[in-house]
C-alpha positions in Angstrom: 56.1 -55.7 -111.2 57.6 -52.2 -111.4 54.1 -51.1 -111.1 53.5 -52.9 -107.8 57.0 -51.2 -106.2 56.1 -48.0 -107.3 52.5 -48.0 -105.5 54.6 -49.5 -102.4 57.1 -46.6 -102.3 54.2 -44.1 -102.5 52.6 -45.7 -99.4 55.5 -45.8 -97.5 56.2 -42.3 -98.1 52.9 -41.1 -97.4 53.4 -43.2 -94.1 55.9 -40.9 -93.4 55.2 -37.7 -94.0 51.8 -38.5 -92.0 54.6 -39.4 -89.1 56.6 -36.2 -89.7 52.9 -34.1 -89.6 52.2 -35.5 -86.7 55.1 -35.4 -85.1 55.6 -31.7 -85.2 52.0 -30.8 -84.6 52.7 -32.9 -81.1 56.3 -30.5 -80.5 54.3 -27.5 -81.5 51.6 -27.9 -79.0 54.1 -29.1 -76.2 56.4 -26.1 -76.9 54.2 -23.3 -75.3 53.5 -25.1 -72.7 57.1 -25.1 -71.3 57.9 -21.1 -72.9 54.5 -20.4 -70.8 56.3 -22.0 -67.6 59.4 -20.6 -67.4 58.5 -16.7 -67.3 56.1 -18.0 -64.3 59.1 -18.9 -62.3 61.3 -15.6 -62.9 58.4 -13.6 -62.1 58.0 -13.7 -58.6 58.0 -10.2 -57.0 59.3 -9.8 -53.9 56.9 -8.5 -51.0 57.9 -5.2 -49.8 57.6 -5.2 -46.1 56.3 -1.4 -44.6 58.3 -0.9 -41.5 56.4 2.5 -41.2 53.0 0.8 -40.3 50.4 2.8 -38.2 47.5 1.3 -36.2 45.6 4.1 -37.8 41.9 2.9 -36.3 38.2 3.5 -36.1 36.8 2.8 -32.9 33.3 1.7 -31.6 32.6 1.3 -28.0 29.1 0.5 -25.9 29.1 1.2 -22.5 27.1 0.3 -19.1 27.1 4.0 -17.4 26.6 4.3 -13.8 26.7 8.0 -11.6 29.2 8.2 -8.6 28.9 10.5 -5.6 25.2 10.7 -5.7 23.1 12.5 -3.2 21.0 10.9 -0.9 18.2 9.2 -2.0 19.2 9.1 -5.7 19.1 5.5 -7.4 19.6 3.8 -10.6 17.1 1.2 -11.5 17.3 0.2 -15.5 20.1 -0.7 -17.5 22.1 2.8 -18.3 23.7 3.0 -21.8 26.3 4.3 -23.7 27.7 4.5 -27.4 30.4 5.7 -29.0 32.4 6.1 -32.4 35.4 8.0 -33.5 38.7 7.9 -35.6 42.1 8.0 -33.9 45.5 8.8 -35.8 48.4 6.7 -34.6 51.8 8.2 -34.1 54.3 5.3 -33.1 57.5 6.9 -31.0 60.0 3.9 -30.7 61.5 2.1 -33.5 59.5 -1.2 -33.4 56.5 0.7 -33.5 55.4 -1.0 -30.0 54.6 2.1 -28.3 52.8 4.9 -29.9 50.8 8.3 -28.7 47.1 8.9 -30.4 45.0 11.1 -30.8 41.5 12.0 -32.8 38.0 12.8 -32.7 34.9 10.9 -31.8 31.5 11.4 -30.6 29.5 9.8 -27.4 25.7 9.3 -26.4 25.0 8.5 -23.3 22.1 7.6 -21.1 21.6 7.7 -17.3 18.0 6.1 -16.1 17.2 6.9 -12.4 14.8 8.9 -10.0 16.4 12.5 -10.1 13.5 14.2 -11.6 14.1 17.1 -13.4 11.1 20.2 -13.9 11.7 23.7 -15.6 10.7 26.8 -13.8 10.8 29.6 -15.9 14.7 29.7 -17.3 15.7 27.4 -14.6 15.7 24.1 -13.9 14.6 22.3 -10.4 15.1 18.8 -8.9 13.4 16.5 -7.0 13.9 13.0 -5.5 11.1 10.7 -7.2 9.9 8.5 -4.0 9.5 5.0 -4.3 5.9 5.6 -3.2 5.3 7.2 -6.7 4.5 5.3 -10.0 6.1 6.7 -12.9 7.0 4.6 -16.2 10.2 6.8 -17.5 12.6 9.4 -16.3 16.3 9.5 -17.3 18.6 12.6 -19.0 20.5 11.8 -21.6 23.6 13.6 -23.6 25.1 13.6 -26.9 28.8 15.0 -26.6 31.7 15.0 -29.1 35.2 13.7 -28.2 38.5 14.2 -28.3 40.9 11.4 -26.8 44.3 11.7 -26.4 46.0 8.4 -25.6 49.2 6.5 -25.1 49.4 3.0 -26.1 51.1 -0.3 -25.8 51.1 -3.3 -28.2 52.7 -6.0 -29.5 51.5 -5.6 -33.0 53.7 -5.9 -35.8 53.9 -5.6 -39.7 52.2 -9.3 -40.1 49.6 -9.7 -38.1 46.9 -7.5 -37.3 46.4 -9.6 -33.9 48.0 -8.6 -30.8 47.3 -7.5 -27.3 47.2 -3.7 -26.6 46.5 -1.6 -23.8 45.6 1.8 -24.3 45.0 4.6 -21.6 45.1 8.5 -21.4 42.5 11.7 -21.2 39.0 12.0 -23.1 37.6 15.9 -23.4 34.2 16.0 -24.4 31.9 18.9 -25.3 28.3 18.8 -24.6 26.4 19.1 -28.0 22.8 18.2 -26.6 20.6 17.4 -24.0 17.0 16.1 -22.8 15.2 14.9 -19.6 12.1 13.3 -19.4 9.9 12.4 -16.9 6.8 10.4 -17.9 4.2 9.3 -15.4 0.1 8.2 -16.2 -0.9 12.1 -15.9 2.2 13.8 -17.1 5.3 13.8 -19.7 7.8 16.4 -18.8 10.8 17.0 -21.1 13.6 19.6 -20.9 16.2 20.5 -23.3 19.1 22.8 -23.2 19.5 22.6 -19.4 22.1 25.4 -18.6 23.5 23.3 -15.2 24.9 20.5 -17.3 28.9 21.1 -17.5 29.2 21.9 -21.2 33.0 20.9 -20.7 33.4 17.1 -19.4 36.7 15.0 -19.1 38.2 11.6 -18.2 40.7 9.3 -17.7 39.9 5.8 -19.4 41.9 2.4 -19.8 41.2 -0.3 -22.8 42.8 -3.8 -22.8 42.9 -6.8 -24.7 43.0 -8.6 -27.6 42.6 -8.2 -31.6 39.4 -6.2 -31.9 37.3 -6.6 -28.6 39.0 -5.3 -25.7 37.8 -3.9 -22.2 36.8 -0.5 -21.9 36.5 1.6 -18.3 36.2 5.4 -18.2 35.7 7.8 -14.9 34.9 11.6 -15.2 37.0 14.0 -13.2 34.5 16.3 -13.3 31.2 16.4 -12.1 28.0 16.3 -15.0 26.3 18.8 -13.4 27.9 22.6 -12.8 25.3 24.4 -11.1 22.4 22.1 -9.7 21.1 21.4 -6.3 18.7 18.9 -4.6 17.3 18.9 -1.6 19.8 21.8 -0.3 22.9 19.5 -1.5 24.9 20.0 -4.2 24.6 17.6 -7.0 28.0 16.2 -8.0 27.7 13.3 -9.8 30.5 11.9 -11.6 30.2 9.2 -14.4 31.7 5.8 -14.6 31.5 4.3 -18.0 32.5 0.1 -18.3 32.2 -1.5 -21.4 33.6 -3.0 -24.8 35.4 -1.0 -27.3 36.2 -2.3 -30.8 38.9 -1.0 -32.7 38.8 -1.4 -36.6 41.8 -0.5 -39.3 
């Protein structure tokens, strides 16, 4: 009989320590759990908000170019194109940051198709007014220029969003950094380069509008392309009239 309690006492304290093992082995792995949630929570960094944001942007803009004041006779007939990249650096002048001058440095290429064909005679150029009588497959000029906008701008950006409506007008200089004509008909291909009567000097007044990154772009030289070129006995003082899209791109 005394054998039979003591076996029974030995089972029921095995029972419990088993109970006790498991029982702690259960808090242990529940313990870390909540230590591992509670840092979480006292963590959270507050976001510091930059009240001295810039709309510091890259730009990229493709235009359709057209020539005003032409002389008589001239005509565009293909689609006339333009391209252009460049960096501006944003200088905000009131305290929201609404209103803001810019300025940077960019560069432009820019084709003009029509029938003002140009020939070189000896150091100097000549032009002539291709008939409509006469079949020829190419003839356009075209110019590569780097630019130098200075601009003053609207918007009603702020330190949140990236999204807003802007419009952005002032004064593009450009200098002329290359230049080539060609005239290509079935019998000839004539190409000049370096023509001395393009104004090496070229500005603008241009506007931009609209909203996030495409907006409206229109540009008008105040200075004729050519400096010293005649056709015909008239003066040729072509001005250009760029109308496109411009992106702008943090």
């Amino acid at each position: 009989m005394n054998m039979v309690k003591t076996n029974m006492n030995q089972s029921l304290n095995k029972s419990i320590a088993l109970q006790l093992f498991f029982s702690c082995f259960l808090l242990a792995s529940v313990s870390p759990v909540f230590s591992q949630e509670i840092p979480k929570n006292q963590e959270i960094k507050a976001v510091k908000i930059d009240s001295l944001y810039r709309e510091d942007q890259f730009y990229f803009g493709f235009t359709y170019n057209t020539l005003q004041q032409q002389p008589d006779g001239l005509k565009q007939s293909k689609f006339s194109t333009g391209i252009s990249a460049g960096f501006l650096r944003d200088m905000p002048i009131n305290k929201d940051r609404t209103i803001a001058i810019a300025s940077g440095i960019g560069f432009s290429y820019d084709n003009y198709v029509q029938n003002l064909a140009i020939s070189k005679i000896g150091e100097s150029s000549s032009y002539s007014i291709i008939q409509s009588s006469t079949a020829f497959s190419k003839n356009k000029f075209s110019q590569l220029l780097v630019d130098v906008p200075i601009e003053f701008r609207w918007r009603t950006s702020t330190y949140e969003s990236y999204k807003f409506w802007r419009v952005y007008g002032g004064v593009k200089f450009s200098y002329l950094l290359h230049d080539r004509s060609i005239y290509t008909d079935a019998q000839n291909k004539i190409i000049v380069s370096g023509n001395k009567d393009f104004n090496k000097f070229l500005y603008g007044a241009y506007v931009s509008a609209g909203y996030n990154t495409i907006n409206v772009y229109v540009y008008y030289g105040l200075n004729p392309i050519f400096k010293t070129a005649e056709v015909n006995g008239e003066k040729i003082d072509m001005k250009a009239l760029k109308i496109g899209v411009i992106f702008y791109i943090l």
